[in-house]
N, CA, C and O atoms as a CHARMM CRD file, in Angstrom:
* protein
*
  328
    1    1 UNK  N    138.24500  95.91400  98.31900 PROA 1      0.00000
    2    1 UNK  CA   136.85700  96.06800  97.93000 PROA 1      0.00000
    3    1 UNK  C    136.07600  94.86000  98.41900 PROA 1      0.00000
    4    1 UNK  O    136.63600  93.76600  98.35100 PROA 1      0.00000
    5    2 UNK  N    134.78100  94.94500  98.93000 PROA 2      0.00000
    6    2 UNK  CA   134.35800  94.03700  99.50900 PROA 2      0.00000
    7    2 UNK  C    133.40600  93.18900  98.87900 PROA 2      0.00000
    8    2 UNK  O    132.63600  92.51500  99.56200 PROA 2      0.00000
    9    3 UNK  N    133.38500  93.15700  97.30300 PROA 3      0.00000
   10    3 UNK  CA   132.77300  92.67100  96.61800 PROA 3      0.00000
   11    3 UNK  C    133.54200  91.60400  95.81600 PROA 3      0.00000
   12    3 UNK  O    133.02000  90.64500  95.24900 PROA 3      0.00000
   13    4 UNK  N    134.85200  91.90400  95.84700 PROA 4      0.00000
   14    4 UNK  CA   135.88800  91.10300  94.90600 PROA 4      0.00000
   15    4 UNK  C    136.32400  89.86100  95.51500 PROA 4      0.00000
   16    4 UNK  O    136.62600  89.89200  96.70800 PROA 4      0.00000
   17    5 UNK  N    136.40000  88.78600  94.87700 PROA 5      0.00000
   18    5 UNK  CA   136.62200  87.83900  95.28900 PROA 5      0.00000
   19    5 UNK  C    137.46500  86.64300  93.82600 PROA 5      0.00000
   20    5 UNK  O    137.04800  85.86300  92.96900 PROA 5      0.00000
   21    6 UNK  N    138.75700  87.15000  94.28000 PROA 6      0.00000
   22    6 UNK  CA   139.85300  86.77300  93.36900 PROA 6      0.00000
   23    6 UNK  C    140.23200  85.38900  93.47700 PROA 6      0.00000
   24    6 UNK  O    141.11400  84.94400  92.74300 PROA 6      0.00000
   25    7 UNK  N    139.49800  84.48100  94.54000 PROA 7      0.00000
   26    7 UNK  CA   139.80600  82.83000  93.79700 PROA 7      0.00000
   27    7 UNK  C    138.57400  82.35600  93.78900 PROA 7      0.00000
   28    7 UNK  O    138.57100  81.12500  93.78300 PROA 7      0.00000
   29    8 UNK  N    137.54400  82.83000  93.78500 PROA 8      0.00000
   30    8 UNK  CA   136.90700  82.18800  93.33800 PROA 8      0.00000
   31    8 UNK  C    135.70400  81.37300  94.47300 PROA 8      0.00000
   32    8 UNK  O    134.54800  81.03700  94.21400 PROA 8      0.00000
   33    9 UNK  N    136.22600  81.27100  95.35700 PROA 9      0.00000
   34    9 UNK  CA   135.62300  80.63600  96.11900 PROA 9      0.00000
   35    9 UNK  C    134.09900  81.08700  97.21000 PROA 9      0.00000
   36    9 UNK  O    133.62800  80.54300  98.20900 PROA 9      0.00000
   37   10 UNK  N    133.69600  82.31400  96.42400 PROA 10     0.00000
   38   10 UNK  CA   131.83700  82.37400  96.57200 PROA 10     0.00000
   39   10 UNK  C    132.28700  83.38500  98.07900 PROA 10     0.00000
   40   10 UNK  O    131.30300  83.67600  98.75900 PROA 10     0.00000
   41   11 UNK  N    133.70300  83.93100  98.63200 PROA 11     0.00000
   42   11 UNK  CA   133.46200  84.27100  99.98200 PROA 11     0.00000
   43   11 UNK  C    134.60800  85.96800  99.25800 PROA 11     0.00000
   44   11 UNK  O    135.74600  85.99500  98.79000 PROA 11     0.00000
   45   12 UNK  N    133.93100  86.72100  99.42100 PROA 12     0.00000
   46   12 UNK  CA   134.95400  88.00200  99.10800 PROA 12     0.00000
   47   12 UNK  C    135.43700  88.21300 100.04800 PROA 12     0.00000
   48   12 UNK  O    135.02700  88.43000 101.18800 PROA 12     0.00000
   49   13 UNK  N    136.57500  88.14600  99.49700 PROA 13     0.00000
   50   13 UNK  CA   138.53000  88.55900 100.09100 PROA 13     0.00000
   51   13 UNK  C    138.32800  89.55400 101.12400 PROA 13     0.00000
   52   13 UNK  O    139.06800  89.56100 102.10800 PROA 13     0.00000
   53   14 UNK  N    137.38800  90.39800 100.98700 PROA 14     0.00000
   54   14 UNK  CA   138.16900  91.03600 102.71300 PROA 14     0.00000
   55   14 UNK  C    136.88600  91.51300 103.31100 PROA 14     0.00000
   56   14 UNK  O    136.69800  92.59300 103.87200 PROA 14     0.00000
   57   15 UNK  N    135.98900  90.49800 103.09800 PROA 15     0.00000
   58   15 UNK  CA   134.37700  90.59600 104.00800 PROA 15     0.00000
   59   15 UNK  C    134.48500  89.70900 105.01600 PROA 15     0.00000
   60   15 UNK  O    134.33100  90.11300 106.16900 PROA 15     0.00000
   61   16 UNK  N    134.76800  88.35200 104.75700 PROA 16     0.00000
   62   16 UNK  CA   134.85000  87.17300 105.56000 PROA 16     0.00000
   63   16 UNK  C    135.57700  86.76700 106.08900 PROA 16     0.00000
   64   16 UNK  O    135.23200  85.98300 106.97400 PROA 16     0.00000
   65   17 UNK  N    137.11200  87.05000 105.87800 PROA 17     0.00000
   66   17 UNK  CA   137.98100  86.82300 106.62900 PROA 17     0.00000
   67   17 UNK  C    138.90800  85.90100 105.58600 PROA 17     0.00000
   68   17 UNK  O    138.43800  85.17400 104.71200 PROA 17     0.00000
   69   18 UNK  N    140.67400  86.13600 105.93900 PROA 18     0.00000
   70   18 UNK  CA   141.70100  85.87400 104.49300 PROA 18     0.00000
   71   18 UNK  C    141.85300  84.35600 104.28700 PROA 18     0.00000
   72   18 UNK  O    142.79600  83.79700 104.84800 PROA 18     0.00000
   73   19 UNK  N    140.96700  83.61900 103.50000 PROA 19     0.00000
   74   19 UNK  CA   141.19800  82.62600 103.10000 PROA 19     0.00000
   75   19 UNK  C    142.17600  82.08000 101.78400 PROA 19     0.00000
   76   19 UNK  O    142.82300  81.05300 101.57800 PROA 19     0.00000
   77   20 UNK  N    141.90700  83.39700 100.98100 PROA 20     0.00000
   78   20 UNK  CA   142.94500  83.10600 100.11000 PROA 20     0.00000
   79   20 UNK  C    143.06300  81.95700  99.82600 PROA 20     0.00000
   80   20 UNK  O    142.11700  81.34800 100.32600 PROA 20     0.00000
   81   21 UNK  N    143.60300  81.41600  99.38000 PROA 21     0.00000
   82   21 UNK  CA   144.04500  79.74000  98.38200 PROA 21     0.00000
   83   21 UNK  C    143.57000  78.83100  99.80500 PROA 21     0.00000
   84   21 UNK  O    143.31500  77.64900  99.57300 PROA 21     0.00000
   85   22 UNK  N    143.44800  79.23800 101.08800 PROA 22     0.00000
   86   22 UNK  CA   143.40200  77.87600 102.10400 PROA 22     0.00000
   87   22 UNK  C    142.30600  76.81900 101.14400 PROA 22     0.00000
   88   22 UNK  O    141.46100  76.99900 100.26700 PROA 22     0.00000
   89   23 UNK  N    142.90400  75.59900 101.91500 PROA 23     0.00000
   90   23 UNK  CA   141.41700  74.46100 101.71200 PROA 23     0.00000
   91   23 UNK  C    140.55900  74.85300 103.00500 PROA 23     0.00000
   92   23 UNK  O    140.78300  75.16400 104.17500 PROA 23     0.00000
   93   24 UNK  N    139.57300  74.69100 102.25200 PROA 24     0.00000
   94   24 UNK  CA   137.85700  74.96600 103.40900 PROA 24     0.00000
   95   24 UNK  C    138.09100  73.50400 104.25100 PROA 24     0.00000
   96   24 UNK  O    138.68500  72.58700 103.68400 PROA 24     0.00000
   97   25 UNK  N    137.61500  73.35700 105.56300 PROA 25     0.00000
   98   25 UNK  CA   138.07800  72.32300 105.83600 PROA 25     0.00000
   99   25 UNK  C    139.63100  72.30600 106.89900 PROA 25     0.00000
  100   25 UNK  O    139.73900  71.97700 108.08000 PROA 25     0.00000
  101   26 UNK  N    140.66700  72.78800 105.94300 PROA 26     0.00000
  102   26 UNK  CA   141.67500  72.52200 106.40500 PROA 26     0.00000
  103   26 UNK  C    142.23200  73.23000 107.51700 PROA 26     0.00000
  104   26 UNK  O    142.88300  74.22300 107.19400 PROA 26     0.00000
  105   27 UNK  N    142.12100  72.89900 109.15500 PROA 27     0.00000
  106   27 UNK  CA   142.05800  74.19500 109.98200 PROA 27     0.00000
  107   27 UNK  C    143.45600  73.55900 110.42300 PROA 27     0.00000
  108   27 UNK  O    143.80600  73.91300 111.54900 PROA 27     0.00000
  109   28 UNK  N    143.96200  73.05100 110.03400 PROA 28     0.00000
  110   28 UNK  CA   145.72600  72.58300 110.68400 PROA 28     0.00000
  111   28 UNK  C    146.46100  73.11500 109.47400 PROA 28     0.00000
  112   28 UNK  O    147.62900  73.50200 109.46300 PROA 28     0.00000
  113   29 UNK  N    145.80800  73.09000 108.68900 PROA 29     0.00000
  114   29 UNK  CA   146.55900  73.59500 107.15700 PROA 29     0.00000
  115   29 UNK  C    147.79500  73.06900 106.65800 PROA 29     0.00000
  116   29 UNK  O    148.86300  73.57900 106.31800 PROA 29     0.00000
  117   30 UNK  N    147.28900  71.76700 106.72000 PROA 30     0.00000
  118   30 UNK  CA   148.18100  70.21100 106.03600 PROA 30     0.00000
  119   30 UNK  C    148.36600  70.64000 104.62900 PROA 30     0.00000
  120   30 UNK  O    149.42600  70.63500 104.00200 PROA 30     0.00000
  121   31 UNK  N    147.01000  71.06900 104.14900 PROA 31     0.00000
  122   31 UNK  CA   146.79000  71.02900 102.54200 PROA 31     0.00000
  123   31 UNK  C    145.74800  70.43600 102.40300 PROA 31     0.00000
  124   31 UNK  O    145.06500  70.63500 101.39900 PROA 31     0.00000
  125   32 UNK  N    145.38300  69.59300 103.33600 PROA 32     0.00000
  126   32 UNK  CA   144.42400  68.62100 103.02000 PROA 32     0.00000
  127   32 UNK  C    143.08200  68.26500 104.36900 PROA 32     0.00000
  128   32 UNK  O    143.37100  68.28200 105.56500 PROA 32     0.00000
  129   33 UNK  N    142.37300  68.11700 104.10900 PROA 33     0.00000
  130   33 UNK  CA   141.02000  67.41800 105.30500 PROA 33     0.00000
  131   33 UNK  C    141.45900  66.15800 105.77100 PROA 33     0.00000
  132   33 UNK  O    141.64300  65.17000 105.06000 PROA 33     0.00000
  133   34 UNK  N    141.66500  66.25100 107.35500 PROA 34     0.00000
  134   34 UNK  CA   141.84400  65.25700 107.40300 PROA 34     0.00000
  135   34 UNK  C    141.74100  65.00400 108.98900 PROA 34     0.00000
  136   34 UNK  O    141.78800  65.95200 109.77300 PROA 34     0.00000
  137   35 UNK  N    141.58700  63.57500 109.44900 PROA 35     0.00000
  138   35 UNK  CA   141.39600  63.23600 110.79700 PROA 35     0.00000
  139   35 UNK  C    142.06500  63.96000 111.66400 PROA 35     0.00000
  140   35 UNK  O    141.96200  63.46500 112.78600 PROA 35     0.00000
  141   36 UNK  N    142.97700  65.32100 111.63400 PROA 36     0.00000
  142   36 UNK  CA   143.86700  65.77200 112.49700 PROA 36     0.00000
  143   36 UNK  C    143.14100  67.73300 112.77800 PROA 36     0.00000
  144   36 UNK  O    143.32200  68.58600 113.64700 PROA 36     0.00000
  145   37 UNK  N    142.46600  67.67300 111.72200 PROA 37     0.00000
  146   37 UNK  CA   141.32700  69.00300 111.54400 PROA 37     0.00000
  147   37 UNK  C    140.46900  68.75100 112.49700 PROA 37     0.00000
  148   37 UNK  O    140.21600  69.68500 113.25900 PROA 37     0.00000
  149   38 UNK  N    139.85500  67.55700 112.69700 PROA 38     0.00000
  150   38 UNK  CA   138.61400  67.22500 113.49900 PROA 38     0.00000
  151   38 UNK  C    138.30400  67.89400 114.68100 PROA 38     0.00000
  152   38 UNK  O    137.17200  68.37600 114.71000 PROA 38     0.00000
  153   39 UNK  N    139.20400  68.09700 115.94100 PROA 39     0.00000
  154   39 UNK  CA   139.12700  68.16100 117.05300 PROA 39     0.00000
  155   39 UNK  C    139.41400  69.98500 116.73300 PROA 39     0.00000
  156   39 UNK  O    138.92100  70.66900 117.62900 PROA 39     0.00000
  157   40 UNK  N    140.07100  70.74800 115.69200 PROA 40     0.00000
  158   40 UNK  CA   139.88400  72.26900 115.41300 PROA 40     0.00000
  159   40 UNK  C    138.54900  72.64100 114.65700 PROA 40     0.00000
  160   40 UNK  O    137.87900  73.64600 114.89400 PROA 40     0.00000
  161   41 UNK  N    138.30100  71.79900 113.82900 PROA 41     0.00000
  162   41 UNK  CA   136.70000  72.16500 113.70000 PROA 41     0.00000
  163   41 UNK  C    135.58600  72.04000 114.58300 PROA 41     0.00000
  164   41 UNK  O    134.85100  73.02600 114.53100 PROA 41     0.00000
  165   42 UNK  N    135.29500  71.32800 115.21600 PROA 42     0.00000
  166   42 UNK  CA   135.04100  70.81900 116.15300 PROA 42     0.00000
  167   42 UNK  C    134.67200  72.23700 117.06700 PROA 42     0.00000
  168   42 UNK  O    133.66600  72.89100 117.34300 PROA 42     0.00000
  169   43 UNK  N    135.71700  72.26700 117.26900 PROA 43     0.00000
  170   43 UNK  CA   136.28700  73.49700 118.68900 PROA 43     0.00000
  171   43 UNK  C    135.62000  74.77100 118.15900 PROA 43     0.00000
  172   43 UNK  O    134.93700  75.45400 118.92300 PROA 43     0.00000
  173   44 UNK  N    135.82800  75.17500 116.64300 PROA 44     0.00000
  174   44 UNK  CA   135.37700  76.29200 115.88300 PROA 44     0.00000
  175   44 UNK  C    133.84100  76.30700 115.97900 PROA 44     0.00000
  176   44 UNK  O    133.37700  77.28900 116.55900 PROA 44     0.00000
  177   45 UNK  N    133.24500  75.68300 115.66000 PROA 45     0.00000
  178   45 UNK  CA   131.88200  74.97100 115.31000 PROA 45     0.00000
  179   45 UNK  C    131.14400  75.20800 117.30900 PROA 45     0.00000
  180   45 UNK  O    130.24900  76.02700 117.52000 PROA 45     0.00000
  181   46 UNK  N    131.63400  74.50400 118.24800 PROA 46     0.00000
  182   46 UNK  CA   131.26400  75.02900 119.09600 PROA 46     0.00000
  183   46 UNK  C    131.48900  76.21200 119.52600 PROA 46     0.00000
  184   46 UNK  O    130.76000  76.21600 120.51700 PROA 46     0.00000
  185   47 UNK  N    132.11300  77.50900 119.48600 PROA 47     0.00000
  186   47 UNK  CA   132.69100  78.31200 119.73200 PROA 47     0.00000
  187   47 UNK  C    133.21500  79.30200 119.04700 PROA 47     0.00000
  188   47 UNK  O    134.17500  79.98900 119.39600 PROA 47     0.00000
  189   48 UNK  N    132.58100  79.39200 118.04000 PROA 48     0.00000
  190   48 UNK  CA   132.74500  80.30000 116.92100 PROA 48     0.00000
  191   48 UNK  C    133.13300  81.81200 117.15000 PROA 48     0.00000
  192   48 UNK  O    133.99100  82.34600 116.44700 PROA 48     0.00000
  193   49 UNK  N    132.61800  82.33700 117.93700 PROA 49     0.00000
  194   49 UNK  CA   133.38700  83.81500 118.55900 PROA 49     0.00000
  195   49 UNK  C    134.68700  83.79400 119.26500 PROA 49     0.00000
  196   49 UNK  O    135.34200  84.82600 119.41500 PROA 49     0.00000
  197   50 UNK  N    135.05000  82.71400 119.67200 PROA 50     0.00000
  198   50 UNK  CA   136.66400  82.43400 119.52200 PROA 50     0.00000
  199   50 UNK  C    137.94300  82.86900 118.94100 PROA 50     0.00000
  200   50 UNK  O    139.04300  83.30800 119.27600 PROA 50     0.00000
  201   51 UNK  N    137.19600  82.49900 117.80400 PROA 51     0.00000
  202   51 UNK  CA   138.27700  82.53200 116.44200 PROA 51     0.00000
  203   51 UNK  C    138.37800  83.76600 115.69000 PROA 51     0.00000
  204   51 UNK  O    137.40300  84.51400 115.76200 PROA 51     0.00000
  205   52 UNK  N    139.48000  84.17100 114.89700 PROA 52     0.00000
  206   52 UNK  CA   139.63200  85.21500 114.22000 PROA 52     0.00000
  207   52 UNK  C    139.26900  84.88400 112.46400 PROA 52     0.00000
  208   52 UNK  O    139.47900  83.75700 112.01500 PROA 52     0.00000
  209   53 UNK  N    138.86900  85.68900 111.83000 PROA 53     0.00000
  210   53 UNK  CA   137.88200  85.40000 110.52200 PROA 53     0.00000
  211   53 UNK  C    138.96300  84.57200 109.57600 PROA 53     0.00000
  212   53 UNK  O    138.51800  83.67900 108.85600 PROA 53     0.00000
  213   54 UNK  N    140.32700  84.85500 109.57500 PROA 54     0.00000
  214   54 UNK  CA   140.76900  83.42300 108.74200 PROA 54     0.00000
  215   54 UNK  C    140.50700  82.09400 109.04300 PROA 54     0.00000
  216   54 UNK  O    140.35900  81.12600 108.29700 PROA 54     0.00000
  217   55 UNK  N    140.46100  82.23100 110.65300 PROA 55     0.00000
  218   55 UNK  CA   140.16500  80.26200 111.25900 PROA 55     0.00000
  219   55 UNK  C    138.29100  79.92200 110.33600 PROA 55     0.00000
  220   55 UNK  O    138.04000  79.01800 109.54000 PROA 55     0.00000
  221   56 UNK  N    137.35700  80.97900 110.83600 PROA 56     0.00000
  222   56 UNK  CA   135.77800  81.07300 110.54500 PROA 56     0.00000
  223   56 UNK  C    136.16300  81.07500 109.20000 PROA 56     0.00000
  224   56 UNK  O    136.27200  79.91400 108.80700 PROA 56     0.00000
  225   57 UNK  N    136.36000  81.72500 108.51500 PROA 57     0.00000
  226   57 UNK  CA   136.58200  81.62900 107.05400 PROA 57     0.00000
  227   57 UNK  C    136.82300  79.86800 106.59600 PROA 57     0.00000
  228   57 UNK  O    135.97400  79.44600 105.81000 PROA 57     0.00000
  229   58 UNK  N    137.69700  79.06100 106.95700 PROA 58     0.00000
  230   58 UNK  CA   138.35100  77.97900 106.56000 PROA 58     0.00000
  231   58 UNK  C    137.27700  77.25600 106.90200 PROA 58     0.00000
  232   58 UNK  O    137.05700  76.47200 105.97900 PROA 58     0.00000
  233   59 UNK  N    136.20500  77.07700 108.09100 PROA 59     0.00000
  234   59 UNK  CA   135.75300  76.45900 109.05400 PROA 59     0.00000
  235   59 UNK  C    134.32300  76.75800 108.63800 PROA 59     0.00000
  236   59 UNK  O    133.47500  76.66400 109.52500 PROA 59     0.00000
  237   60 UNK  N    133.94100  77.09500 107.44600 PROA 60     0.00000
  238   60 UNK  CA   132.59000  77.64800 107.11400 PROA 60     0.00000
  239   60 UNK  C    132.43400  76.96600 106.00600 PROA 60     0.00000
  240   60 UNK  O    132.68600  77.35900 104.86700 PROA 60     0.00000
  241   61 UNK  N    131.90500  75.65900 106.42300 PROA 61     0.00000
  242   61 UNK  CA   132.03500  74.49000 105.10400 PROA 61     0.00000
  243   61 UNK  C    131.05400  74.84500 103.59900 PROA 61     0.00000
  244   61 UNK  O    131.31800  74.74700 102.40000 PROA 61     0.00000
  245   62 UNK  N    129.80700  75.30000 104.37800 PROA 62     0.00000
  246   62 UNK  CA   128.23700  75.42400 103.66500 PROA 62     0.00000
  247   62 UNK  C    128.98700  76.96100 102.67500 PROA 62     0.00000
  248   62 UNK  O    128.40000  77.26500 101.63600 PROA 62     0.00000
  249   63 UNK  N    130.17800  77.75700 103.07800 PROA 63     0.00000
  250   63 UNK  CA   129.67900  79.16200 102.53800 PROA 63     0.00000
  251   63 UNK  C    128.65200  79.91700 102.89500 PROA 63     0.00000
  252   63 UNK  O    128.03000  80.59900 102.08100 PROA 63     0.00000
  253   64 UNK  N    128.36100  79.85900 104.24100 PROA 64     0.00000
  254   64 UNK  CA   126.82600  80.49300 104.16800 PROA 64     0.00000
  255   64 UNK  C    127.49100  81.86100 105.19500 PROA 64     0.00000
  256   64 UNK  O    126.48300  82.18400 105.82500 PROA 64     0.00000
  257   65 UNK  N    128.34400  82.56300 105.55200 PROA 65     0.00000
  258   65 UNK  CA   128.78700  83.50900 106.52600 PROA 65     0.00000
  259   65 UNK  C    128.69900  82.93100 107.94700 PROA 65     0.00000
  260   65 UNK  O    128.40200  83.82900 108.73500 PROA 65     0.00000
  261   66 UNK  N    128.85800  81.72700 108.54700 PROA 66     0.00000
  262   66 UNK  CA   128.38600  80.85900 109.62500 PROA 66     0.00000
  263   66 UNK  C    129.11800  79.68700 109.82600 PROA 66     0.00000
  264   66 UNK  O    129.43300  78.76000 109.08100 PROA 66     0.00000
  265   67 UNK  N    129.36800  80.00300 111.30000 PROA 67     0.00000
  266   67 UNK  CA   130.30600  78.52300 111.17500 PROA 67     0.00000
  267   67 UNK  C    129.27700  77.74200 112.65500 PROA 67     0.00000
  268   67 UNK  O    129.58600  77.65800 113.84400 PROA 67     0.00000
  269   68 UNK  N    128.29400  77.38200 112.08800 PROA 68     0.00000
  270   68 UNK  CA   127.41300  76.14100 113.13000 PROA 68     0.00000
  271   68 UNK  C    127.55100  74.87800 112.59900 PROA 68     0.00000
  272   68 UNK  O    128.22400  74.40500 111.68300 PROA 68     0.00000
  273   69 UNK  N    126.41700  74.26300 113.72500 PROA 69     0.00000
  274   69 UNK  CA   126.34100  72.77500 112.66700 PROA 69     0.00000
  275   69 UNK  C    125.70800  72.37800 111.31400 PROA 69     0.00000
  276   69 UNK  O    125.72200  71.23100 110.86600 PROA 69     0.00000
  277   70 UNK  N    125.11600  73.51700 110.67400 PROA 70     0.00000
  278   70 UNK  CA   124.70800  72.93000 109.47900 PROA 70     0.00000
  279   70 UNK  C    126.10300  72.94300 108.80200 PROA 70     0.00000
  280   70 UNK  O    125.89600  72.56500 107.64900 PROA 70     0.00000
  281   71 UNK  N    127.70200  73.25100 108.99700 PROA 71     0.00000
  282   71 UNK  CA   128.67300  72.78200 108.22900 PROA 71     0.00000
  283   71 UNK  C    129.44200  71.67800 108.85600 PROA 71     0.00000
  284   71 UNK  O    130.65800  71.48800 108.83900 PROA 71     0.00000
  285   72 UNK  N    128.52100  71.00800 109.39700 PROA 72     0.00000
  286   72 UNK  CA   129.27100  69.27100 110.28400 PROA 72     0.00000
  287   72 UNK  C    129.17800  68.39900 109.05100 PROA 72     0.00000
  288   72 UNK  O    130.24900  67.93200 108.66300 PROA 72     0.00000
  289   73 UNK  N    128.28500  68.15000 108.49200 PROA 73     0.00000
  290   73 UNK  CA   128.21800  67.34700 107.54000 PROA 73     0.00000
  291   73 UNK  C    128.59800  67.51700 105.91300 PROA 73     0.00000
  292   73 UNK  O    128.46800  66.60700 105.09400 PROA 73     0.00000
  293   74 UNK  N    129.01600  68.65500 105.65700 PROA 74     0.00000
  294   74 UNK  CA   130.34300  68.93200 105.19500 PROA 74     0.00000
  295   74 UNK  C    131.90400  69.21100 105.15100 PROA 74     0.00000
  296   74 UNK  O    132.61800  69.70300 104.27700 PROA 74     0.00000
  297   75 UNK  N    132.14000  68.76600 106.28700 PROA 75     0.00000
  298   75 UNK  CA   132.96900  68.70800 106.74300 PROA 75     0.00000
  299   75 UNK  C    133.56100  66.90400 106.85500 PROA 75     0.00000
  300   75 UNK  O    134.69800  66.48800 106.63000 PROA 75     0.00000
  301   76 UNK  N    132.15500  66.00200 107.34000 PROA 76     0.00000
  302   76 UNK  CA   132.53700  64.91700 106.75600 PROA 76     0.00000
  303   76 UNK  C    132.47600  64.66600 105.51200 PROA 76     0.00000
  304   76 UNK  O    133.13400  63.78300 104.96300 PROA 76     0.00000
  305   77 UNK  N    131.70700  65.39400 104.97400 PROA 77     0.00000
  306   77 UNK  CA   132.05100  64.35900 103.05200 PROA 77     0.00000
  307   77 UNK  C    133.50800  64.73100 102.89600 PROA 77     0.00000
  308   77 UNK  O    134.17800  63.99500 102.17200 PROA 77     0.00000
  309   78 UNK  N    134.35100  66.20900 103.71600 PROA 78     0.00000
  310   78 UNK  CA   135.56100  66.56100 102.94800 PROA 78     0.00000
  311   78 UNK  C    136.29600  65.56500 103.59700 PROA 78     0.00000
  312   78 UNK  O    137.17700  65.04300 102.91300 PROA 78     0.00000
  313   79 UNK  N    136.17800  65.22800 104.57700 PROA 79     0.00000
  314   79 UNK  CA   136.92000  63.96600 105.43800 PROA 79     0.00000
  315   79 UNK  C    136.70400  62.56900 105.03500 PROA 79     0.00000
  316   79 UNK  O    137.49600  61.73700 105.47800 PROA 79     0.00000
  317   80 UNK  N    136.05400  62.30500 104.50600 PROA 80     0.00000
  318   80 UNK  CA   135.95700  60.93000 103.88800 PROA 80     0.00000
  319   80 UNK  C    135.77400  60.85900 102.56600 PROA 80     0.00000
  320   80 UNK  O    135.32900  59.84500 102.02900 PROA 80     0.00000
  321   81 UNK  N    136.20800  62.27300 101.71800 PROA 81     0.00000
  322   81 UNK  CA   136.56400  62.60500 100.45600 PROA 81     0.00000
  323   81 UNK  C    135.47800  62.32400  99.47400 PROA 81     0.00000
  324   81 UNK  O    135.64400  61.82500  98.36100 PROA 81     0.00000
  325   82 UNK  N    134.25300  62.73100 100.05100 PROA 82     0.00000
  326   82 UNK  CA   133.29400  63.05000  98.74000 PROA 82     0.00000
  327   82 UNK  C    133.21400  64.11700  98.29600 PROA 82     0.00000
  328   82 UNK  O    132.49400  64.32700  97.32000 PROA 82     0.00000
């Protein structure tokens, strides 16, 4: 159903693509944000029709259905942990 959205995280489960438990942010999928994501967000962010909706899903910092640069600078607060 494309309205349900079972963790919670503001993006329904099978509109946006399977994020499921991932961290937003986490496109190496350490667990965590971190200097090694950079150069895959990065890549996502320029090139967004690239990717398949779990990478866009993870890589869509703002929540807004969009993976541009208005989610660069969320992407650093998750990287320098604000």
């Amino acid at each position: 159903e494309c309205d349900l959205d079972t963790n919670g995280d503001g993006i329904p489960d099978d509109c946006n693509g399977p994020c499921g438990n991932e961290q937003v942010g986490d496109l190496n999928g350490s667990g965590t944000v971190e200097l090694g994501d950079l150069v895959d967000f990065s890549a996502v962010v320029l090139e967004p029709n690239s990717y398949p909706p779990g990478v866009l899903c993870v890589a869509d910092i703002n929540l807004d259905s969009a993976v541009d640069g208005n989610d660069i600078q969320g992407f650093v607060d998750l990287l320098i942990g604000q």
